[in-house]
Each structure stands twice: as C-alpha cells, then as structure tokens.
mmCIF file as Biopython writes it, N, C-alpha, C and O atoms, coordinates in Angstrom:
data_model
#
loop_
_atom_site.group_PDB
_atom_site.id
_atom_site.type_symbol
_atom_site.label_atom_id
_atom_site.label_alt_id
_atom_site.label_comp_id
_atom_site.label_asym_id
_atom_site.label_entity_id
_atom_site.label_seq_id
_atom_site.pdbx_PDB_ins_code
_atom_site.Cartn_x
_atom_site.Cartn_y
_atom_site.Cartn_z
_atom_site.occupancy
_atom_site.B_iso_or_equiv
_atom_site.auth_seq_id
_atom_site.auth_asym_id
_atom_site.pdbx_PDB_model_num
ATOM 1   N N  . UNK A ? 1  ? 98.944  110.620 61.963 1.0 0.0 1  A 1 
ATOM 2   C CA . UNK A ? 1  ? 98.488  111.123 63.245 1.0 0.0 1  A 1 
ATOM 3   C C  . UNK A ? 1  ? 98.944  110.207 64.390 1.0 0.0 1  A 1 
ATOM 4   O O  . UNK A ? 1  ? 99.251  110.496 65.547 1.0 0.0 1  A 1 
ATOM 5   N N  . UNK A ? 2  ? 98.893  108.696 63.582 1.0 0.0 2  A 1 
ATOM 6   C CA . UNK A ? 2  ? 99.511  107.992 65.248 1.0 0.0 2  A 1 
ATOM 7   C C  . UNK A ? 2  ? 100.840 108.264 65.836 1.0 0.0 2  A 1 
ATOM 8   O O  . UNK A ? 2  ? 101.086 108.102 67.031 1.0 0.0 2  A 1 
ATOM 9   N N  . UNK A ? 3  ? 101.597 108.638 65.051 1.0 0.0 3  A 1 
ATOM 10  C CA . UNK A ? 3  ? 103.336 108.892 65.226 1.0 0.0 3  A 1 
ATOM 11  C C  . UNK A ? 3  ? 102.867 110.368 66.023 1.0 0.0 3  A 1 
ATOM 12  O O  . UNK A ? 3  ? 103.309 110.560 67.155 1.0 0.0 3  A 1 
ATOM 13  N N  . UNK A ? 4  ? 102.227 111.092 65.575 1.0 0.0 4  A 1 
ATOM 14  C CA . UNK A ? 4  ? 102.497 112.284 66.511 1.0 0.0 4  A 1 
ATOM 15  C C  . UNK A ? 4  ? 101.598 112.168 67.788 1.0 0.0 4  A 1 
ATOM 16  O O  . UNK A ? 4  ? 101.702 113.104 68.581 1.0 0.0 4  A 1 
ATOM 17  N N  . UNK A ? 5  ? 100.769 111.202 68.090 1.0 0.0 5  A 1 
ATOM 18  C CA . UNK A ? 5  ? 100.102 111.149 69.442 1.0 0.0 5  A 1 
ATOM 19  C C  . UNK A ? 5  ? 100.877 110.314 70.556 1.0 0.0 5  A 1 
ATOM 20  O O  . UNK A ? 5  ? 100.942 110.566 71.760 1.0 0.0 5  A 1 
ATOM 21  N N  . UNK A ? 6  ? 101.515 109.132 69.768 1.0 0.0 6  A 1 
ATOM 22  C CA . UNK A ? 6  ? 102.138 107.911 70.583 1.0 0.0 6  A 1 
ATOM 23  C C  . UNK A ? 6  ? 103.368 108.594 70.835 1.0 0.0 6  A 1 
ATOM 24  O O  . UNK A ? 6  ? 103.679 108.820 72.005 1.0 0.0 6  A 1 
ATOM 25  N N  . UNK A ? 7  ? 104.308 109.050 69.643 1.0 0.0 7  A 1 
ATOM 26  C CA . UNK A ? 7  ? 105.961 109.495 69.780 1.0 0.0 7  A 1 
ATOM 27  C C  . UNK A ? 7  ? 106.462 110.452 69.665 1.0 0.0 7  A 1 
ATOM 28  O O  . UNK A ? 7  ? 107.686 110.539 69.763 1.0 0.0 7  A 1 
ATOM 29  N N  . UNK A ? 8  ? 105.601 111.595 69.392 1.0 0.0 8  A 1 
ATOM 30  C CA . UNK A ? 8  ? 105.786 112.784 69.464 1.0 0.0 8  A 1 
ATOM 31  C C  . UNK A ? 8  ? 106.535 113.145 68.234 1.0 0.0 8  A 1 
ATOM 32  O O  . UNK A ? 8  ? 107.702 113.516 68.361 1.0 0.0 8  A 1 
ATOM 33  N N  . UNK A ? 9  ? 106.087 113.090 67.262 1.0 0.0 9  A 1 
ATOM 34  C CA . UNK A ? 9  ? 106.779 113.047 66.569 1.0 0.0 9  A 1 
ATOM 35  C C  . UNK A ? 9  ? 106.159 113.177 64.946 1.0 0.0 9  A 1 
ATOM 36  O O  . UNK A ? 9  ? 105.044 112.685 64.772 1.0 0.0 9  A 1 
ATOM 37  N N  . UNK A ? 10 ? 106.859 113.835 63.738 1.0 0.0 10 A 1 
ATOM 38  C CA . UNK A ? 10 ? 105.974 114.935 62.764 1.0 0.0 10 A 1 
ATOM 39  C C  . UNK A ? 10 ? 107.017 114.146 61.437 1.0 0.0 10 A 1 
ATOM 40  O O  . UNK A ? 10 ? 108.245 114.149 61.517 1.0 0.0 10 A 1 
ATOM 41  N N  . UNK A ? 11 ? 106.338 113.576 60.394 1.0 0.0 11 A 1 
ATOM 42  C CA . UNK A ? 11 ? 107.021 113.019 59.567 1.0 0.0 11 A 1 
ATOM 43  C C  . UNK A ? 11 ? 106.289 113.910 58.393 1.0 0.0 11 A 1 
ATOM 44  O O  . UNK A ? 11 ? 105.087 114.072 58.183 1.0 0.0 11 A 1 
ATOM 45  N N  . UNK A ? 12 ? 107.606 114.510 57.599 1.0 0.0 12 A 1 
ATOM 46  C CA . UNK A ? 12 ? 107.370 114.684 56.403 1.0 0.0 12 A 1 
ATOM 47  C C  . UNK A ? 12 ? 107.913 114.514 54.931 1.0 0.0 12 A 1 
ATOM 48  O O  . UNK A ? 12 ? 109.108 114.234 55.031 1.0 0.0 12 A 1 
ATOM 49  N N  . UNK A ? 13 ? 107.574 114.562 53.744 1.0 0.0 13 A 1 
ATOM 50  C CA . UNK A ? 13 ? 108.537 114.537 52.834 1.0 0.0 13 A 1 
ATOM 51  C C  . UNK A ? 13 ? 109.006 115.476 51.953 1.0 0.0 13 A 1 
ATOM 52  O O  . UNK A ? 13 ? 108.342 116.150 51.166 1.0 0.0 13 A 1 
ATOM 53  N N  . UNK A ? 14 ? 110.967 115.482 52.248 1.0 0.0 14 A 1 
ATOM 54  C CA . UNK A ? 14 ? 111.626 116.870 51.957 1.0 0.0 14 A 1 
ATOM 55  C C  . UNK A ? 14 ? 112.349 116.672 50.499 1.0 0.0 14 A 1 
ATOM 56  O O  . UNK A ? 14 ? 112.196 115.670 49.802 1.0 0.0 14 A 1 
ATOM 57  N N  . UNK A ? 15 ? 112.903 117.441 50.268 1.0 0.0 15 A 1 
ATOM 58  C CA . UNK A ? 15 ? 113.518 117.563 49.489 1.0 0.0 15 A 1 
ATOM 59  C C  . UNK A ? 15 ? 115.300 116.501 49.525 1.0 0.0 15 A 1 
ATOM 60  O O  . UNK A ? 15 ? 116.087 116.593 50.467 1.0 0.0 15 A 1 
ATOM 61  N N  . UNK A ? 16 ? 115.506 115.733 48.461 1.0 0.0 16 A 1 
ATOM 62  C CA . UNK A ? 16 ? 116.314 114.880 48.335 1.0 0.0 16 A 1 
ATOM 63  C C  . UNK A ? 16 ? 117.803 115.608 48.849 1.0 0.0 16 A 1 
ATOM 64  O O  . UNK A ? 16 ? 118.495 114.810 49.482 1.0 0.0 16 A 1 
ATOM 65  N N  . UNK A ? 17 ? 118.333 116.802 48.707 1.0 0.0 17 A 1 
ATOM 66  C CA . UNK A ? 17 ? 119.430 117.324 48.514 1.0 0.0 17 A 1 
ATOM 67  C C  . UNK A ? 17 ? 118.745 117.794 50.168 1.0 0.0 17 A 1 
ATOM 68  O O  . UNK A ? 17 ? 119.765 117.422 50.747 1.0 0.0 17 A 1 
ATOM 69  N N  . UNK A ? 18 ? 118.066 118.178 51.048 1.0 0.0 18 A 1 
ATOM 70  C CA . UNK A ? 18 ? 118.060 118.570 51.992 1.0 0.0 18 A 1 
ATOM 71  C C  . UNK A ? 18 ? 118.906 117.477 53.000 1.0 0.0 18 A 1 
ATOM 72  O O  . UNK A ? 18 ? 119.139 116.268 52.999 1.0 0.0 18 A 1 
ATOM 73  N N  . UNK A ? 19 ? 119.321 119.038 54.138 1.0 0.0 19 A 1 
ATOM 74  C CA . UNK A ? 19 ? 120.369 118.311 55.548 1.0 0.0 19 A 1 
ATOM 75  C C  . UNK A ? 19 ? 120.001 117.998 56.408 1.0 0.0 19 A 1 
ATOM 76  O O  . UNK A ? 19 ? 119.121 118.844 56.564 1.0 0.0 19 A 1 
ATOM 77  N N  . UNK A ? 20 ? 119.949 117.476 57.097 1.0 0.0 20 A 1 
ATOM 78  C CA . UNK A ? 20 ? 119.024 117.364 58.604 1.0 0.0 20 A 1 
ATOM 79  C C  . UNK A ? 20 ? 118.751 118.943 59.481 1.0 0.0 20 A 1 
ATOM 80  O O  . UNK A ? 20 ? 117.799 119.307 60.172 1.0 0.0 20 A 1 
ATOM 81  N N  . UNK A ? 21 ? 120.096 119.675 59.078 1.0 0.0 21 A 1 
ATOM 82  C CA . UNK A ? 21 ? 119.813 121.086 59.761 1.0 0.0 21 A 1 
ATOM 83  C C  . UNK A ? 21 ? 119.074 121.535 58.789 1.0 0.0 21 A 1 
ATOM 84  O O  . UNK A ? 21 ? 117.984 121.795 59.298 1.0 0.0 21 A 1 
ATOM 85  N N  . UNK A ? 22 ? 119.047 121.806 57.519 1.0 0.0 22 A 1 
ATOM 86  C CA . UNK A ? 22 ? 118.144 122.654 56.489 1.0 0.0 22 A 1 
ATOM 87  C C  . UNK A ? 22 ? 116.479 121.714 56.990 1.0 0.0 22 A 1 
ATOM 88  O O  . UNK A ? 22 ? 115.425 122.241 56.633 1.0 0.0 22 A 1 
ATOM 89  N N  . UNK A ? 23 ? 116.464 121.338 57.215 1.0 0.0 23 A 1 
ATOM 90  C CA . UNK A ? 23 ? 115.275 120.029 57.859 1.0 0.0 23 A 1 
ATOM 91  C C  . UNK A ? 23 ? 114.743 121.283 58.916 1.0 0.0 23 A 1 
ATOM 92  O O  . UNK A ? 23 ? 113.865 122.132 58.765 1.0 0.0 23 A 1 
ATOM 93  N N  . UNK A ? 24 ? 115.415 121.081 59.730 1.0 0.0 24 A 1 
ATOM 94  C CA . UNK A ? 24 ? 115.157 121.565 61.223 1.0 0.0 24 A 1 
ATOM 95  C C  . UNK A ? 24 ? 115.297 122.777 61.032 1.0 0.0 24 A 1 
ATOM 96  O O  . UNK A ? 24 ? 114.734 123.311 61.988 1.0 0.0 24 A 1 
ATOM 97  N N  . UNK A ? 25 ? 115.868 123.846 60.119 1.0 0.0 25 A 1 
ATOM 98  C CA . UNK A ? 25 ? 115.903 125.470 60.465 1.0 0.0 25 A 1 
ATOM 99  C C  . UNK A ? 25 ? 113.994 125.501 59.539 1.0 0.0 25 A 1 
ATOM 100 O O  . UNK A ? 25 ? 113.192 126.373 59.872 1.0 0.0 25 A 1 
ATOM 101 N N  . UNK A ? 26 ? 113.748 124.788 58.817 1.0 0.0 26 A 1 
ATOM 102 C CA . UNK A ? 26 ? 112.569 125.067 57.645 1.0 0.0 26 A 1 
ATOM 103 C C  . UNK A ? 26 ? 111.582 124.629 58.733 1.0 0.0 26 A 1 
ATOM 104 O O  . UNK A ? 26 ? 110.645 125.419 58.845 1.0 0.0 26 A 1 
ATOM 105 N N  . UNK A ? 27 ? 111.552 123.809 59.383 1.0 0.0 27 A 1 
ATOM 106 C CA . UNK A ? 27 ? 110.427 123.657 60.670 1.0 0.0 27 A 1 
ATOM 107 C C  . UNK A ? 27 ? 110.309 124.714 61.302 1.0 0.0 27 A 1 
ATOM 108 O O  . UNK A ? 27 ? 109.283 125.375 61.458 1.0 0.0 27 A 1 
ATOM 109 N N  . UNK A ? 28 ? 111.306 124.908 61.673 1.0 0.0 28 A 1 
ATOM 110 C CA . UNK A ? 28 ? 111.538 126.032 62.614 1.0 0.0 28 A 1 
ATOM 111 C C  . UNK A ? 28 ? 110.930 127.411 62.159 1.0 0.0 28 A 1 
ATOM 112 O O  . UNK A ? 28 ? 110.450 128.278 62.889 1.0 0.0 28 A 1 
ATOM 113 N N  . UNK A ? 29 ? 111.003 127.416 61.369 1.0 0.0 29 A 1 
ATOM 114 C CA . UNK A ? 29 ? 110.484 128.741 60.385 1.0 0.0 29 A 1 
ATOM 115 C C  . UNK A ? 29 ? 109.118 128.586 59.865 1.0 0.0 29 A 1 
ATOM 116 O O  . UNK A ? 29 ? 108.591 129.698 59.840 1.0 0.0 29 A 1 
ATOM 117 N N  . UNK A ? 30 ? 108.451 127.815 59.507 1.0 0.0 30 A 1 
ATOM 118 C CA . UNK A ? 30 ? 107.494 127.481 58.524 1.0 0.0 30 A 1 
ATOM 119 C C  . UNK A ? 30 ? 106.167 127.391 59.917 1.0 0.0 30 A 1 
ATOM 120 O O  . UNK A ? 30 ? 105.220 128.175 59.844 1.0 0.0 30 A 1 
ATOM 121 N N  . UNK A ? 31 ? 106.262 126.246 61.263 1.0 0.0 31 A 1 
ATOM 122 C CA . UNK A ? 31 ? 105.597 125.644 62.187 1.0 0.0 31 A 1 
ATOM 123 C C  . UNK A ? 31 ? 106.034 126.689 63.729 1.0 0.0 31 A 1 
ATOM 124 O O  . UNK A ? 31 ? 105.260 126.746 64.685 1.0 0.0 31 A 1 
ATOM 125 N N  . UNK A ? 32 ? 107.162 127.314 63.704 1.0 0.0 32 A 1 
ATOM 126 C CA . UNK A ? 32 ? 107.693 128.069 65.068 1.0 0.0 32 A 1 
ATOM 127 C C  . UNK A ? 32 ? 107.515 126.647 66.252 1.0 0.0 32 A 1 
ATOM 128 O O  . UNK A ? 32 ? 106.937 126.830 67.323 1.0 0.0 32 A 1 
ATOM 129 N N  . UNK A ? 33 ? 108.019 125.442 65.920 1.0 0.0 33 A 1 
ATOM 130 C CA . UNK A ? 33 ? 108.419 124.699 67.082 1.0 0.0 33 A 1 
ATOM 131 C C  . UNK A ? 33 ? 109.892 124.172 66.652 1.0 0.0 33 A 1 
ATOM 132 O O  . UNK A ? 33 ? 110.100 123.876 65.475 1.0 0.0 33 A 1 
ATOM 133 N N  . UNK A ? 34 ? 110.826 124.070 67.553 1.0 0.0 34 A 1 
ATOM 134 C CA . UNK A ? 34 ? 112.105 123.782 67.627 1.0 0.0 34 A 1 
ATOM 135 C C  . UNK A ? 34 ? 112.109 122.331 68.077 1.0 0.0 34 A 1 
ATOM 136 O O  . UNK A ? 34 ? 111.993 122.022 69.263 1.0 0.0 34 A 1 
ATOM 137 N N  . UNK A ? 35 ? 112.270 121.295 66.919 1.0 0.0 35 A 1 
ATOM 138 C CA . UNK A ? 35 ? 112.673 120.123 66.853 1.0 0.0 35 A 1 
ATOM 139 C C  . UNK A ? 35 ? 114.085 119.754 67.535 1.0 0.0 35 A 1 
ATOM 140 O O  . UNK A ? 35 ? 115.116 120.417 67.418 1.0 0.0 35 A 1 
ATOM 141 N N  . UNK A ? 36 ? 113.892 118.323 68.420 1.0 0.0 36 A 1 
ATOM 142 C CA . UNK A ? 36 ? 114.602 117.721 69.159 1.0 0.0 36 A 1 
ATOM 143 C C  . UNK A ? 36 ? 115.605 116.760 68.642 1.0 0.0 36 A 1 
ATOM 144 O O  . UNK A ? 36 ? 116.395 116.435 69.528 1.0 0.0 36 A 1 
ATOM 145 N N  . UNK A ? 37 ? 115.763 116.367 67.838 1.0 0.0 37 A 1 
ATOM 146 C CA . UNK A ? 37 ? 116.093 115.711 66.922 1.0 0.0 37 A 1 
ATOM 147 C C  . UNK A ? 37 ? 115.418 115.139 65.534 1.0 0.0 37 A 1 
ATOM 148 O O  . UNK A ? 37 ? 114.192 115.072 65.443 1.0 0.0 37 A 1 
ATOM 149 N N  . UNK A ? 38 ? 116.246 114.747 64.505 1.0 0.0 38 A 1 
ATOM 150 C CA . UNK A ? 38 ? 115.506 114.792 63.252 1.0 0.0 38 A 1 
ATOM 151 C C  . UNK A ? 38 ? 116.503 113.372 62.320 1.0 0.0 38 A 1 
ATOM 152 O O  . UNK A ? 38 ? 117.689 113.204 62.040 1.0 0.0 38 A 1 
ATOM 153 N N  . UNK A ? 39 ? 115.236 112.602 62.102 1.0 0.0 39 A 1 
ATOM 154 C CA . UNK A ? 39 ? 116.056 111.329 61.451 1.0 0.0 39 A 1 
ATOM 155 C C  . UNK A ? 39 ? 115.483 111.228 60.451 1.0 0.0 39 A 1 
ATOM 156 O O  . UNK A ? 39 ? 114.276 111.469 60.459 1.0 0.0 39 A 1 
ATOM 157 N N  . UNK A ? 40 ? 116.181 110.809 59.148 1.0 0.0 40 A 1 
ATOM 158 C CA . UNK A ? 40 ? 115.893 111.134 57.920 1.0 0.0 40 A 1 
ATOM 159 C C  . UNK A ? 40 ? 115.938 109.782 57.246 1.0 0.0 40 A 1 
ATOM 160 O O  . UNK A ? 40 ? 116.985 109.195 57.516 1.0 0.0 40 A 1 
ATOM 161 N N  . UNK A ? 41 ? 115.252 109.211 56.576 1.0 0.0 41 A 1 
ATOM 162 C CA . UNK A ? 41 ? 115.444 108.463 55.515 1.0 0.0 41 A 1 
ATOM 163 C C  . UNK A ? 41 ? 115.215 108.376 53.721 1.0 0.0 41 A 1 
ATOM 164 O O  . UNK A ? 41 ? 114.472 109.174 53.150 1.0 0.0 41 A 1 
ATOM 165 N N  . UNK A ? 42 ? 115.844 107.475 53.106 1.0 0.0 42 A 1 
ATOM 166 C CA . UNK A ? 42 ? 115.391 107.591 51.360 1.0 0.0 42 A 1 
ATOM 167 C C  . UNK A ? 42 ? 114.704 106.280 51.003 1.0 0.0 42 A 1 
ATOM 168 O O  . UNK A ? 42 ? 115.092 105.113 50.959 1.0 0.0 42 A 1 
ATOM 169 N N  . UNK A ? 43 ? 113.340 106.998 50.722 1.0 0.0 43 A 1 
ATOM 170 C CA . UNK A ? 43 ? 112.495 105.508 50.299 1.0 0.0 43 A 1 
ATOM 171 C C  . UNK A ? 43 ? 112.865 105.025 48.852 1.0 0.0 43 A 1 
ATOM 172 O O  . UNK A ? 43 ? 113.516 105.575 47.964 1.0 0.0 43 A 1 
ATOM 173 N N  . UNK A ? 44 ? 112.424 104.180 48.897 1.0 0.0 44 A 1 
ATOM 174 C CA . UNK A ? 44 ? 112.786 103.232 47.401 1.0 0.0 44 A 1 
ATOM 175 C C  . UNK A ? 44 ? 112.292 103.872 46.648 1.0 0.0 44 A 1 
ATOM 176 O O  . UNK A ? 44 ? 112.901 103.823 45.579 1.0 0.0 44 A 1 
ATOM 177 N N  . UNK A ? 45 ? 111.133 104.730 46.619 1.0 0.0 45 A 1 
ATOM 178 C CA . UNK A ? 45 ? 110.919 104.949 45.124 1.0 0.0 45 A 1 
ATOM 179 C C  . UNK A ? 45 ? 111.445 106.805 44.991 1.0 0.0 45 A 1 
ATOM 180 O O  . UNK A ? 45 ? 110.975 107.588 44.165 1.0 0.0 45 A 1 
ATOM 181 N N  . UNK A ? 46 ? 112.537 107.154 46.070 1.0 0.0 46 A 1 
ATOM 182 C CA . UNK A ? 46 ? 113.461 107.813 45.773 1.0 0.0 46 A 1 
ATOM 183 C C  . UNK A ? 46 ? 113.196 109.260 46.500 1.0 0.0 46 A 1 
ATOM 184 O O  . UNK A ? 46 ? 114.066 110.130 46.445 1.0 0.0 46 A 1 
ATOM 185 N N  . UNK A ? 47 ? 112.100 109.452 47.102 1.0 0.0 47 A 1 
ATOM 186 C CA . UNK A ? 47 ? 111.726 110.658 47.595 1.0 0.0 47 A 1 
ATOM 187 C C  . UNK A ? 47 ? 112.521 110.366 49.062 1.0 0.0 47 A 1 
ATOM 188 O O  . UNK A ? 47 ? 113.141 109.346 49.362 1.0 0.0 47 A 1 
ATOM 189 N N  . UNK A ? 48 ? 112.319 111.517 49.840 1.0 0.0 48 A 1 
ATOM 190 C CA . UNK A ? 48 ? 113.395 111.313 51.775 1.0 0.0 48 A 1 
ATOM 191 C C  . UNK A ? 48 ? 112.639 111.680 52.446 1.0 0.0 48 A 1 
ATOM 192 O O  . UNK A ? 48 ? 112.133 112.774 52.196 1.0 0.0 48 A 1 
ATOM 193 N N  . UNK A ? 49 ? 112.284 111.045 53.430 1.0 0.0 49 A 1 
ATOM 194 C CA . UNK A ? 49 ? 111.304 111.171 54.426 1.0 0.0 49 A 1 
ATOM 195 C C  . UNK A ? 49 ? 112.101 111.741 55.852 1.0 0.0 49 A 1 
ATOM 196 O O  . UNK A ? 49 ? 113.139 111.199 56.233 1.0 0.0 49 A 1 
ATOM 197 N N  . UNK A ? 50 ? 111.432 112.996 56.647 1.0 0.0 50 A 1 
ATOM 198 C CA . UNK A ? 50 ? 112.174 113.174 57.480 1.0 0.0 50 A 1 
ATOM 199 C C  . UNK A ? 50 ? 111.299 113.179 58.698 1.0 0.0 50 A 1 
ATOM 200 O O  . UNK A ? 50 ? 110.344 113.922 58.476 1.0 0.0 50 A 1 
ATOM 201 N N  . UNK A ? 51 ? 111.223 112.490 60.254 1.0 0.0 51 A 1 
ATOM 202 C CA . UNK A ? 51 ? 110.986 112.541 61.117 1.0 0.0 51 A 1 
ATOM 203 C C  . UNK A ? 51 ? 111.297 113.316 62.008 1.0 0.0 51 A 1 
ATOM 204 O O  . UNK A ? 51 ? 112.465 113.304 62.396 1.0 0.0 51 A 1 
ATOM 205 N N  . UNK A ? 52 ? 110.492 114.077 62.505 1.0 0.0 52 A 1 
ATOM 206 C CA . UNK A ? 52 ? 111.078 115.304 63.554 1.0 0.0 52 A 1 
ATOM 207 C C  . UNK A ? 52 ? 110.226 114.584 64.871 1.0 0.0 52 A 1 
ATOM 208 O O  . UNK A ? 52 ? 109.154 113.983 64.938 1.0 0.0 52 A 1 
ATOM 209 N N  . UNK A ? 53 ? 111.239 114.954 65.848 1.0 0.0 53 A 1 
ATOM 210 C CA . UNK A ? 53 ? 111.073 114.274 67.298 1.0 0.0 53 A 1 
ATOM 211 C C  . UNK A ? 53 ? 111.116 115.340 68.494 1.0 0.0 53 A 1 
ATOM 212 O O  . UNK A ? 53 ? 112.206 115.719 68.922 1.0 0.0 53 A 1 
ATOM 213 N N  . UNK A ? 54 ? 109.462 115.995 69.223 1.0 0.0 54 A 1 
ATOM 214 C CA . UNK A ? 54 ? 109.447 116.699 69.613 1.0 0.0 54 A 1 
ATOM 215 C C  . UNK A ? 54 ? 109.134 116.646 71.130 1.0 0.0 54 A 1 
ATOM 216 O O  . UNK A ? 54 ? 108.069 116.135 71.477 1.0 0.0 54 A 1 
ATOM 217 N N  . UNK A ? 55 ? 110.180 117.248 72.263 1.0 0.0 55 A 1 
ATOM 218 C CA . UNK A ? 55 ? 109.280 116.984 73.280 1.0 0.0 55 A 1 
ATOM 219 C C  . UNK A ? 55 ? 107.932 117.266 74.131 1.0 0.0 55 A 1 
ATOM 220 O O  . UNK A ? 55 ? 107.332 116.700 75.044 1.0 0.0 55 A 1 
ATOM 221 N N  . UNK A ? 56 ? 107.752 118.562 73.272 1.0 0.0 56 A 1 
ATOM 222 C CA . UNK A ? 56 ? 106.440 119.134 73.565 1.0 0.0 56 A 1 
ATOM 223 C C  . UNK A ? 56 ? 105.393 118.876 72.682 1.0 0.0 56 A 1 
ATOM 224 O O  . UNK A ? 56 ? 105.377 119.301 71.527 1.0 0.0 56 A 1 
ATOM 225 N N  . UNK A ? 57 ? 104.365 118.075 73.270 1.0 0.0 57 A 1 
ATOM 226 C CA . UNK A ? 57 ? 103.165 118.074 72.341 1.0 0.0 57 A 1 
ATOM 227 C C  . UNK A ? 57 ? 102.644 119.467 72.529 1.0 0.0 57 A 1 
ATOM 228 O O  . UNK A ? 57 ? 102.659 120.008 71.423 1.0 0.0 57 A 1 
ATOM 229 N N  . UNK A ? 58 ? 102.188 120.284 73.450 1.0 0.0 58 A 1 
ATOM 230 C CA . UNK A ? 58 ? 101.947 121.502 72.551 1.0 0.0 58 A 1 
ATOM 231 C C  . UNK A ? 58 ? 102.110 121.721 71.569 1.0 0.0 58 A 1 
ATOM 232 O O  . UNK A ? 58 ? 101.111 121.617 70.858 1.0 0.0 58 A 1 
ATOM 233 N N  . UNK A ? 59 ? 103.019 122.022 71.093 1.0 0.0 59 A 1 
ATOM 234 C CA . UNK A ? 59 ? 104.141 122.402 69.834 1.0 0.0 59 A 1 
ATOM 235 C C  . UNK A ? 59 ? 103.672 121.919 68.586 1.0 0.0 59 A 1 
ATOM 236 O O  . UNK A ? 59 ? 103.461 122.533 67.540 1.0 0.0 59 A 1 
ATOM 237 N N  . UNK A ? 60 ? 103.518 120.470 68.925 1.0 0.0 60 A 1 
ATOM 238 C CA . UNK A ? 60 ? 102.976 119.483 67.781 1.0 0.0 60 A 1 
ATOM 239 C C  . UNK A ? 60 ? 101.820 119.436 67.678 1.0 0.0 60 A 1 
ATOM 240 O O  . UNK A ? 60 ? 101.498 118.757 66.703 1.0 0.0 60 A 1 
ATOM 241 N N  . UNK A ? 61 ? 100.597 120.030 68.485 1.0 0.0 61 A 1 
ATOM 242 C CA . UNK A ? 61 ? 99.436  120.419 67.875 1.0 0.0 61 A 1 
ATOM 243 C C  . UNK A ? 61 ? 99.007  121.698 67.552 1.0 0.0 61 A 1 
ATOM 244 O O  . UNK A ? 61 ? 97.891  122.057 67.178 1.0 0.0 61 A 1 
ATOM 245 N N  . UNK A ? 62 ? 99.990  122.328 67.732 1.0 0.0 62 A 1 
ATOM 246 C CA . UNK A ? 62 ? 100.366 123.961 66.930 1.0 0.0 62 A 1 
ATOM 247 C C  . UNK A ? 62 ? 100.678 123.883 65.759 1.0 0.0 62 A 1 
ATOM 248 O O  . UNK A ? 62 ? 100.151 124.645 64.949 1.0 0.0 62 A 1 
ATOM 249 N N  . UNK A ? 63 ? 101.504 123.054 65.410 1.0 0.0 63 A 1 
ATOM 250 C CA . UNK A ? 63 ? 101.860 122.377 64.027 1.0 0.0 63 A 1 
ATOM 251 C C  . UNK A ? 63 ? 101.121 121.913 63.362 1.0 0.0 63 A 1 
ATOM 252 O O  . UNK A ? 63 ? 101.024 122.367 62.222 1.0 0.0 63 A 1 
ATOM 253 N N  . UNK A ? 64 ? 100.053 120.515 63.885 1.0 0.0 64 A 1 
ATOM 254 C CA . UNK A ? 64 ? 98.997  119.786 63.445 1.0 0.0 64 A 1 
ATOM 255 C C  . UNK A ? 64 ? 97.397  121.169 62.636 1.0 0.0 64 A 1 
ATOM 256 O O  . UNK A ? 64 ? 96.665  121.172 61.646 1.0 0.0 64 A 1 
ATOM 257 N N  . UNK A ? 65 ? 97.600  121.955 63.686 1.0 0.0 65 A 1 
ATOM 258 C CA . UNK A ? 65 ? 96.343  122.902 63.397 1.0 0.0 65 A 1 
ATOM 259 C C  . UNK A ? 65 ? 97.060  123.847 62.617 1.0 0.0 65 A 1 
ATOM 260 O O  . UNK A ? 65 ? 96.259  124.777 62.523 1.0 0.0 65 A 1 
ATOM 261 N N  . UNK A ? 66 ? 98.274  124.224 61.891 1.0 0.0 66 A 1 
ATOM 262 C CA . UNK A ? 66 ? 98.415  124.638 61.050 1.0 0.0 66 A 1 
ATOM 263 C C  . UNK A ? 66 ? 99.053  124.261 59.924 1.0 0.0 66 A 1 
ATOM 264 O O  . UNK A ? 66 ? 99.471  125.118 59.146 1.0 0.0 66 A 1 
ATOM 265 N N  . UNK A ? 67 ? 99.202  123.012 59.703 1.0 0.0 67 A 1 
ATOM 266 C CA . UNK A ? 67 ? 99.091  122.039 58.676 1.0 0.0 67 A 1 
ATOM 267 C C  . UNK A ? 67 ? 97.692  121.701 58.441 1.0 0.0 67 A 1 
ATOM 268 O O  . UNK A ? 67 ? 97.566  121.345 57.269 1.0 0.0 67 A 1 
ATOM 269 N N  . UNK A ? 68 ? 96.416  121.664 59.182 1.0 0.0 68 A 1 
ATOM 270 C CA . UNK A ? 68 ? 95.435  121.776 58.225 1.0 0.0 68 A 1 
ATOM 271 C C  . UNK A ? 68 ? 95.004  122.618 57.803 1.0 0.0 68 A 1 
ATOM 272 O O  . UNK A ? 68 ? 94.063  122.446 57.028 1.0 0.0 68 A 1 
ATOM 273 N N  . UNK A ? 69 ? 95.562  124.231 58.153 1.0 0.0 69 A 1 
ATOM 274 C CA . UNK A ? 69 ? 94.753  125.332 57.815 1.0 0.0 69 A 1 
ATOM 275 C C  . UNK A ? 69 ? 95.428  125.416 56.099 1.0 0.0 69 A 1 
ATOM 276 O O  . UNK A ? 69 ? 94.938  126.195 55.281 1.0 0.0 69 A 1 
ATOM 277 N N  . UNK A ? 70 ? 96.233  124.781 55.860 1.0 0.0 70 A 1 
ATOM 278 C CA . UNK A ? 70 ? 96.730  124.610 54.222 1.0 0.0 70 A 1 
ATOM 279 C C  . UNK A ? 70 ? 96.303  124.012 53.492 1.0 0.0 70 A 1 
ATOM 280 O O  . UNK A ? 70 ? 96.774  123.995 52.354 1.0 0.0 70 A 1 
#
C-alpha cells in the first residue's frame, strides 16, 4: 500500500515468460487503468515482479478496491 500512496504505483507478481507489454495489455484488461510505464524485475528465488507506474491515483484506487473485492 505504501508504493501506491507515495509513487503511484501497483506491484505485482507475473508470470516469468511475461513482456512488459503482455504486463501492461493484462492490467489493462483485468483493472481498466492504462499504465504509464512498467519496470520489471527477477527475484532470487525466481518468481518476476512487475511495477506499474500510474499517473492517476484515481485509477489506482479503482484498482486497489477491486483487488480486494477478490
């Protein structure tokens, strides 16, 4: 929650073989907010973490309230 209040910004963990665009079209589809950029990393114990960077907090608590309705 602090990354998305301070930086706007929605970290999750994807799938290893995923692209930064397959990243960003599955947001896009899944949440209906259009990510600003998207930086990806591979943690050590092998899973990829992807950061989406949004300029609208709207957006990201549209997201937030339907990530808990799951």
């Amino acid at each position: 929650m602090k990354k998305i209040e301070d930086n706007n910004t929605l970290v999750f963990i994807v799938d290893i073989c995923a692209d930064k665009k397959k990243i960003k079209d599955a947001v896009k589809k899944m949440y209906d907010i259009q990510a600003k950029k998207v930086n990806t990393l591979i943690r050590p114990d092998g899973t990829k973490k992807a950061y989406l960077v949004n300029s609208r907090l709207r957006c990201l608590r549209r997201a937030k309230q339907n990530q808990n309705q799951l």
